[in-house]
VEXFI-961573 format. One record per residue (C-alpha): x, y, z. Coordinates in nm, 3 decimals, decimal comma. Layout:
! VEXFI-961573
+---------+---------+---------+
!      c1 !      c2 !      c3 !
+---------+---------+---------+
!       X !       Y !       Z !
...
+---------+---------+---------+
//
This chain:
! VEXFI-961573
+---------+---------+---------+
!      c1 !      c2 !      c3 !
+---------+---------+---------+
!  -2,453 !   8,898 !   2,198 !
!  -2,294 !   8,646 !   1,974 !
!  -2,367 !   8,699 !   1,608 !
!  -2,050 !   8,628 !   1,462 !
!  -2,016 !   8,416 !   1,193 !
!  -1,898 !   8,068 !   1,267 !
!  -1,554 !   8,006 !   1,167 !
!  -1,607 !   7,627 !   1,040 !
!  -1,477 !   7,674 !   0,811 !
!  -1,134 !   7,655 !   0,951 !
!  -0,932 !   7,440 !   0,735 !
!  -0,783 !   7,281 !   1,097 !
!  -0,398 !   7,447 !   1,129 !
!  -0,343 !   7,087 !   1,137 !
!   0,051 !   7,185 !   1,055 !
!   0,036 !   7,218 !   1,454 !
!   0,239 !   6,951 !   1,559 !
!   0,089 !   6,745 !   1,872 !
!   0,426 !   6,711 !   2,038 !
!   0,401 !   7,119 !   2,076 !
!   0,062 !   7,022 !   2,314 !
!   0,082 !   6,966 !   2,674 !
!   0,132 !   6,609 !   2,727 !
!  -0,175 !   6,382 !   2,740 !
!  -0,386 !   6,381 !   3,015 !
!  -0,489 !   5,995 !   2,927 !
!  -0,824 !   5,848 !   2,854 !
!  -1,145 !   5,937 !   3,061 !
!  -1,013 !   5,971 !   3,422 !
!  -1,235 !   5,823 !   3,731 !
!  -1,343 !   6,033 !   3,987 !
!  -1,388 !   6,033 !   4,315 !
!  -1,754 !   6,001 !   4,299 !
!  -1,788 !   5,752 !   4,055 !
!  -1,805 !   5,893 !   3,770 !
!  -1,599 !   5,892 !   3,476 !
!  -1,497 !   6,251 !   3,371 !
!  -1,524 !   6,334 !   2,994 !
!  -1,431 !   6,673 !   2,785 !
!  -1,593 !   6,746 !   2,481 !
!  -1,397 !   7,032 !   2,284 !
!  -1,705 !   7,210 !   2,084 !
!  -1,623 !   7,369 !   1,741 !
!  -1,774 !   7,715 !   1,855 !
!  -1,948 !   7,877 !   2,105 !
!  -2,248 !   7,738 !   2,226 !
!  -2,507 !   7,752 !   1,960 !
!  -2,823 !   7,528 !   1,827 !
!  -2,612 !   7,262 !   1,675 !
!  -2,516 !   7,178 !   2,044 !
!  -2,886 !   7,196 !   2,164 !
!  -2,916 !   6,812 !   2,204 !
!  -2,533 !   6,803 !   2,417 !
!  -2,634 !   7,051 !   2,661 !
!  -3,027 !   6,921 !   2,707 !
!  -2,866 !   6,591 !   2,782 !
!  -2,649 !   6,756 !   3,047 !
!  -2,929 !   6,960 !   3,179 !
!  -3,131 !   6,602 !   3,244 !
!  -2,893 !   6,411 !   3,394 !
!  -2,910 !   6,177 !   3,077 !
!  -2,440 !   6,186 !   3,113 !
!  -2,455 !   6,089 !   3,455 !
!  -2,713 !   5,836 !   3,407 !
!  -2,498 !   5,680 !   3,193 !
!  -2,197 !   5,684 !   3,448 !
!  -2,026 !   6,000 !   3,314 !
!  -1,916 !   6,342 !   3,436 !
!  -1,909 !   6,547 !   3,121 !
!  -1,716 !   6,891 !   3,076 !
!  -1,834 !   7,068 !   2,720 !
!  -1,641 !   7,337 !   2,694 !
!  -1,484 !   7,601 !   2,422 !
!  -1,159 !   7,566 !   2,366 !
!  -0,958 !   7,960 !   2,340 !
!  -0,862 !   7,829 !   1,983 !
!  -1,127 !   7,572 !   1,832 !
!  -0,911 !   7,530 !   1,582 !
!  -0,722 !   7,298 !   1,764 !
!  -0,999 !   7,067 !   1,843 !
!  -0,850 !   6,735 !   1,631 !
!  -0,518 !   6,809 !   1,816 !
!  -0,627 !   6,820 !   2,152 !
!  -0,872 !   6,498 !   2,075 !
!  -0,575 !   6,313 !   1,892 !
!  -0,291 !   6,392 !   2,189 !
!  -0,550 !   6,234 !   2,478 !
!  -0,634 !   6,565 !   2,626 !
!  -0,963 !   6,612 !   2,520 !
!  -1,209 !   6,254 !   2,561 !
!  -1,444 !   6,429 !   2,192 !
!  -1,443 !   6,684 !   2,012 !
!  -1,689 !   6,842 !   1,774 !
!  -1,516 !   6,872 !   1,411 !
!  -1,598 !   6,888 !   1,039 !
!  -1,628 !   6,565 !   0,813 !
!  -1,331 !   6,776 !   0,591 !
!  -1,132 !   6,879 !   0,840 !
!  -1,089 !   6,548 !   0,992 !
!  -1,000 !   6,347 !   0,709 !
!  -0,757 !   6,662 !   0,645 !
!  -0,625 !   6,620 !   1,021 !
!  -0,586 !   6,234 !   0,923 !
!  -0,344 !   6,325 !   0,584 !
!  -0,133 !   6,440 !   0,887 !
!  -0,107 !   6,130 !   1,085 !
!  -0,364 !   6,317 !   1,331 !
!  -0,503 !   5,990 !   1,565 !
!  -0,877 !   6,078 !   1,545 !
!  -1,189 !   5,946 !   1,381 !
!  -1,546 !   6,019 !   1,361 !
!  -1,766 !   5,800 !   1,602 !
!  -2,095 !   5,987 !   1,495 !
!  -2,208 !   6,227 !   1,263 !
!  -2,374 !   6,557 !   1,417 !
!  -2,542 !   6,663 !   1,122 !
!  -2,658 !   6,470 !   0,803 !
!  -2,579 !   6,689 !   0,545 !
!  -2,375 !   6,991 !   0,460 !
!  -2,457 !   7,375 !   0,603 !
!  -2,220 !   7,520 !   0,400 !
!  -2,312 !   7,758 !   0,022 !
!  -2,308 !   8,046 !  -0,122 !
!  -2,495 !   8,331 !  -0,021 !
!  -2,610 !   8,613 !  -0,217 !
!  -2,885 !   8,946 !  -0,196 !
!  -3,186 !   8,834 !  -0,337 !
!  -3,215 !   9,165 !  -0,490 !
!  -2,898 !   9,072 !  -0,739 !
!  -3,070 !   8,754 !  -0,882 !
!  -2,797 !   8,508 !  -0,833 !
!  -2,962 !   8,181 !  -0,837 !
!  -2,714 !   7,967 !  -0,955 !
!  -2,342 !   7,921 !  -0,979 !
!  -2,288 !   8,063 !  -1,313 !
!  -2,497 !   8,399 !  -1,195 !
!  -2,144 !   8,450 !  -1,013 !
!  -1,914 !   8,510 !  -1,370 !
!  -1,713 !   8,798 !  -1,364 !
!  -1,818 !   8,933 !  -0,971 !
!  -1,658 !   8,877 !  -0,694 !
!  -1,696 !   8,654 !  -0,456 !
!  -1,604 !   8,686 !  -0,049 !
!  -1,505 !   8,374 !   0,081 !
!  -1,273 !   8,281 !   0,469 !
!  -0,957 !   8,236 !   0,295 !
!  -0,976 !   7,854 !   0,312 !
!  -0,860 !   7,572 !   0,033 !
!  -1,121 !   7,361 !   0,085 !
!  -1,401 !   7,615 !   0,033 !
!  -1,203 !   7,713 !  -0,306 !
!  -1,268 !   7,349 !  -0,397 !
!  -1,662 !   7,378 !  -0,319 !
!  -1,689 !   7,688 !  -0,478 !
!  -1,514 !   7,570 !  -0,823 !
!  -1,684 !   7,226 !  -0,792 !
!  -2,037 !   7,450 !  -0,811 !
!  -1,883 !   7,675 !  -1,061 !
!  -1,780 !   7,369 !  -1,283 !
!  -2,115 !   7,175 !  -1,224 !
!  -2,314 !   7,514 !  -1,394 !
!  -2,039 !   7,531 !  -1,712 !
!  -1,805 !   7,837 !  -1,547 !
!  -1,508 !   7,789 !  -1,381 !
!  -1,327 !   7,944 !  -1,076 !
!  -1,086 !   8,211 !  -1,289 !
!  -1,439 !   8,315 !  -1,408 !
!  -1,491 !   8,477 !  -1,083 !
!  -1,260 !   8,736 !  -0,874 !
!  -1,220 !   8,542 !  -0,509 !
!  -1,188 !   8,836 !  -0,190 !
!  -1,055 !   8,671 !   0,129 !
!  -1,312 !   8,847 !   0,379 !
!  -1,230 !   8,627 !   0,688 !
!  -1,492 !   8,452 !   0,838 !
!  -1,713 !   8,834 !   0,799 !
!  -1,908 !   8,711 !   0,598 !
!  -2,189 !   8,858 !   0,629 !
!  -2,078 !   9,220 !   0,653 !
!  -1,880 !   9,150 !   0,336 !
!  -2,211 !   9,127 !   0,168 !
!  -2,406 !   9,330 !   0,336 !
!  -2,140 !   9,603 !   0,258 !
!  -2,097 !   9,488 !  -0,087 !
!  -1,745 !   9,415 !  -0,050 !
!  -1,835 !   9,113 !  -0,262 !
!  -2,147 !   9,040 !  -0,488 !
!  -2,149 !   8,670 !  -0,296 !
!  -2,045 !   8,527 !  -0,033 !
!  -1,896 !   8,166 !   0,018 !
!  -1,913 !   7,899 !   0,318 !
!  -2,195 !   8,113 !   0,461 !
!  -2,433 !   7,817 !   0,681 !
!  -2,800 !   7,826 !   0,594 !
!  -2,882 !   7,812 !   0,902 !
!  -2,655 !   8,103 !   1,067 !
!  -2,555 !   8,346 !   0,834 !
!  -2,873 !   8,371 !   0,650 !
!  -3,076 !   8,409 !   0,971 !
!  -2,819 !   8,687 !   1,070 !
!  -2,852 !   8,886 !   0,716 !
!  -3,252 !   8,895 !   0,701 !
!  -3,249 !   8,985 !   1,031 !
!  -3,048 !   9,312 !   0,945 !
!  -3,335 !   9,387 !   0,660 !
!  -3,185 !   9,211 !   0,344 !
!  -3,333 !   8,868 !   0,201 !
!  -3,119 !   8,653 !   0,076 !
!  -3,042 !   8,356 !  -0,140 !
!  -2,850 !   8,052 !  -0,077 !
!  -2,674 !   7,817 !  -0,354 !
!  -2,634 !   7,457 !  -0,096 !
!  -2,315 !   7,296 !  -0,258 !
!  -2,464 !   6,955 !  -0,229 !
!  -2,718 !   7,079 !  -0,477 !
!  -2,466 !   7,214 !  -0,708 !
!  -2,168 !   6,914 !  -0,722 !
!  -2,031 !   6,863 !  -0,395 !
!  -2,095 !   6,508 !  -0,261 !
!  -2,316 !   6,520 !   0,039 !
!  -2,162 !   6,501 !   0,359 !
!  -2,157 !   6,523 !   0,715 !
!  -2,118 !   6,897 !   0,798 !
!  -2,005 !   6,859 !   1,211 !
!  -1,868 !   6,461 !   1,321 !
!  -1,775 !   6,353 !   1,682 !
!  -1,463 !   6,268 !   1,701 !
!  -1,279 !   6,063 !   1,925 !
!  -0,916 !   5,938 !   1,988 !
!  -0,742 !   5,595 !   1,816 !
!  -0,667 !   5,501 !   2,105 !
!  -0,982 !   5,578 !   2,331 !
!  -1,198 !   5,390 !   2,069 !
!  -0,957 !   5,089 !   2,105 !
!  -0,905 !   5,119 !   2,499 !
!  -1,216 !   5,220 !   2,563 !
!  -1,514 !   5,184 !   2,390 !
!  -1,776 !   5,141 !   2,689 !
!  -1,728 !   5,511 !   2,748 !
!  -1,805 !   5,598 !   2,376 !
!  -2,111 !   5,388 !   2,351 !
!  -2,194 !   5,537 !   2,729 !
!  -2,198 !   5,897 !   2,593 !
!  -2,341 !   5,865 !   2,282 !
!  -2,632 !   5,681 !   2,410 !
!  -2,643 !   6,007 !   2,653 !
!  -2,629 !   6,214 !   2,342 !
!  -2,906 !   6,076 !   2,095 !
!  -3,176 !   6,126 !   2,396 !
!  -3,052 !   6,443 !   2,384 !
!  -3,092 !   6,536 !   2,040 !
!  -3,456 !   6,326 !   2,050 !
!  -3,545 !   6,571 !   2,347 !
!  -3,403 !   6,902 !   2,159 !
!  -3,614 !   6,778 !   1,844 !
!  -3,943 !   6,739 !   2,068 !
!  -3,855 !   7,030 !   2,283 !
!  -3,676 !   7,287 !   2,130 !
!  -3,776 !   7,534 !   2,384 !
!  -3,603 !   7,310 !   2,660 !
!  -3,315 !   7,291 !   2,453 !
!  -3,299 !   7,645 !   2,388 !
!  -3,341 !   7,652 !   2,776 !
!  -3,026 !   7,468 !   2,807 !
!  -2,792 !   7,627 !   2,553 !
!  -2,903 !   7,981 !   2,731 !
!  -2,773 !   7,872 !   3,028 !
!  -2,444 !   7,756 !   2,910 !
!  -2,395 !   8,079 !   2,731 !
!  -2,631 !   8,397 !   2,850 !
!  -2,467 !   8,627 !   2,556 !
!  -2,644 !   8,397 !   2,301 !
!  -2,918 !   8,536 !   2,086 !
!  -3,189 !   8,326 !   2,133 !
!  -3,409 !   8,456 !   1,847 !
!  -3,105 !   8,380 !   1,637 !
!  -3,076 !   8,030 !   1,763 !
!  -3,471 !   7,919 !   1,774 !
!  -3,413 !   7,991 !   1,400 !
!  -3,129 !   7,783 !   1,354 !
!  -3,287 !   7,526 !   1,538 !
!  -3,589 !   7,487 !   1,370 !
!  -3,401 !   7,448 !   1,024 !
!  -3,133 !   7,147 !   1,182 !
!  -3,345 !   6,940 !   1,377 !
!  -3,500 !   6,778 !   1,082 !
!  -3,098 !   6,771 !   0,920 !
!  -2,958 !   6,537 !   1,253 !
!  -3,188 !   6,252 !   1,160 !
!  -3,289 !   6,301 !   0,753 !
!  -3,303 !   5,957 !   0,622 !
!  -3,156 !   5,779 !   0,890 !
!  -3,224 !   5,496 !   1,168 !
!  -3,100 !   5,697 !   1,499 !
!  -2,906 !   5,981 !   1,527 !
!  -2,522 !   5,988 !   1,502 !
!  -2,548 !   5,762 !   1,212 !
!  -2,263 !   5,772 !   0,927 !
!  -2,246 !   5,485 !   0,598 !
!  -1,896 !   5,366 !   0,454 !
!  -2,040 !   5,498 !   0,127 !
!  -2,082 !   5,838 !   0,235 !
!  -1,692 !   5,875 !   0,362 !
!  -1,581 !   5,705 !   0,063 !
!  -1,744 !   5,914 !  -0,178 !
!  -1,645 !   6,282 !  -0,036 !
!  -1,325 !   6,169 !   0,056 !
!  -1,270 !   6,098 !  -0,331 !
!  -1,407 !   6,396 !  -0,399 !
!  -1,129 !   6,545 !  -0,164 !
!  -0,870 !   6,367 !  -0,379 !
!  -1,017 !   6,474 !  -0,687 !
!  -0,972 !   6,828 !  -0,538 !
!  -0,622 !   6,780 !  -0,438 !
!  -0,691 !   6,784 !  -0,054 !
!  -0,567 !   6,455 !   0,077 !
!  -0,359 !   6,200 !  -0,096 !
!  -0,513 !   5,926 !  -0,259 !
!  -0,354 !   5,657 !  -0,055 !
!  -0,550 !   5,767 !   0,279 !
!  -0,691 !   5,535 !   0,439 !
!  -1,011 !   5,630 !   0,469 !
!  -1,180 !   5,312 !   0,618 !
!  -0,953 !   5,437 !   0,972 !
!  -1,129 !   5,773 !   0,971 !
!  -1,432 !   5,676 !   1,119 !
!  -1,645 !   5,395 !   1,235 !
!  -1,996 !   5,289 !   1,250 !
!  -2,000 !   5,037 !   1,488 !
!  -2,073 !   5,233 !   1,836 !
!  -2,367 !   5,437 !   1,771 !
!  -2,665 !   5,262 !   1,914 !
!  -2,899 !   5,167 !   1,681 !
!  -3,295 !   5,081 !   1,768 !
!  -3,353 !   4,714 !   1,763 !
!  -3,495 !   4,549 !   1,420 !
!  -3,843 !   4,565 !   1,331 !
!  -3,960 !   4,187 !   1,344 !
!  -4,134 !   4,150 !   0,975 !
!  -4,530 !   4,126 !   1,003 !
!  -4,573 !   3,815 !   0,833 !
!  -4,340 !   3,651 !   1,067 !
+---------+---------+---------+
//
């Protein structure tokens, strides 16, 4: 069964260059039976952040809309952005960070919805050692994948509680993250998901704590993004608008019926552990829609901000263009409550 932690937390090997790809395969193809044929490159294996995707296969809600959709795994996820940007995937399922990294290398991708409202990502810890905030971690070590961009969250938290990043001795554990603590390789771990690698850990016996790095500095963001092409949001936007509609009655059935969804996701992947997952799921459903009109939803001021946080933190240049990373006109939005008075 699959309880491996999830490597997110790639920092995208976005040095890849596209031209070593296969060539493009174009935009969605047609198909014989009328359909228009769409792959979606997920970020992982099938798990209960894709719930809503595979209940809206399941129903027929893609082929209602005209589509024939493919969601697959790619062998390497970490190639998602590359695949999406050279035309040979129609989405892909990425990170709010790693795209606007993939887009500081002339990548051709933006986000055309956001997956999840707010970050996954913290710090996890043994209950039993009493770290409960950021400065707890002075002078242990910390376990943490080996990526930049999780350096930055973890000295942004360290910094927002008065310590600083050479207070603490950083372990590059790989994305085993949980064993690493579990093992005591390190006192904490970093980029563990609150609603993954904390399931797995009390499930082995030990409670846990988690530090949530929007809580502790880090701008809030959108932890997973769809992400589309440049060019299949310019050419074709009908098919964008087709599947997301497709997508938010998925994610409004996986909300109302997570046992459906569940239902779904075990039949795309049998090796799942569905304990594991009913977990997860109960903790992200209310995280697709907090504080927003319709799922998929993403605000200018929400890209702007992280992204200068990224700059701050040396990521991306400060001349991105950030405006070009995403867009917010193609999610489908319910129509305007008419004022009572009126």
């Amino acid at each position: 069964m699959l309880v491996t932690s999830h490597p997110h937390r790639s920092l995208v090997l976005i040095l890849l260059a596209i031209a070593a790809l296969a060539a493009p395969i174009g935009l969605a193809r047609a198909q014989d039976d009328g359909l228009t044929a769409v792959t979606v490159a997920l970020d992982w294996y099938p798990n209960a952040n894709h719930a809503g995707l595979f209940l809206a296969q399941e129903r027929g809600y893609f082929a209602a809309e005209g589509l024939d959709v493919e969601l697959y795994t790619p062998a390497d996820p970490t190639t998602v952005l590359q695949t999406v940007g050279a035309g040979r995937d129609t989405f892909g399922i990425s990170y709010q960070t790693d795209l606007l990294l993939a887009r500081a290398q002339d990548v051709p991708v933006l986000s055309v919805a956001a997956l999840v409202q707010h970050p996954l990502l913290g710090i996890m810890a043994k209950t039993e050692t009493g770290i409960t905030r950021p400065r707890d971690l002075v002078g242990k070590t910390v376990g943490y994948p080996g990526i930049p961009s999780q350096e930055a969250f973890l000295a942004t938290m360290l910094e927002a509680d008065g310590a600083a990043l050479a207070d603490v001795e950083l372990v590059n554990v790989g994305f085993d993250l949980v064993p690493a603590l579990l093992s005591d390789r390190a006192a904490a771990v970093m980029g563990a998901y609150w609603t993954h690698e904390t399931i797995l850990a009390e499930r082995q016996g030990e409670p846990v704590d988690i530090l949530r790095v929007e809580e502790w500095g880090v701008p809030d963001y959108y932890e997973l993004v769809l992400a589309a092409s440049e060019e299949t949001v310019a050419d074709d936007p009908e098919t964008v608008r087709a599947f997301l509609r497709a997508m938010q009655r998925g994610y409004a059935d996986a909300i109302a019926d997570p046992d459906a969804a569940l239902d779904a996701l075990a039949a795309a992947s049998p090796e799942l552990d569905r304990a594991v997952e009913a977990e997860g799921l109960a903790l992200l459903a209310p995280v697709w829609t907090d504080g927003v009109p319709a799922f998929g939803t993403q605000t200018a001021e929400r890209w702007q901000t992280y992204a200068a946080w990224m700059v701050d933190r040396g990521l991306i240049p400060p001349d991105l263009d950030i405006a070009a990373a995403f867009t917010t006109e193609l999610v489908p939005l319910p129509p305007a409550t008419p004022n009572a008075g009126a």
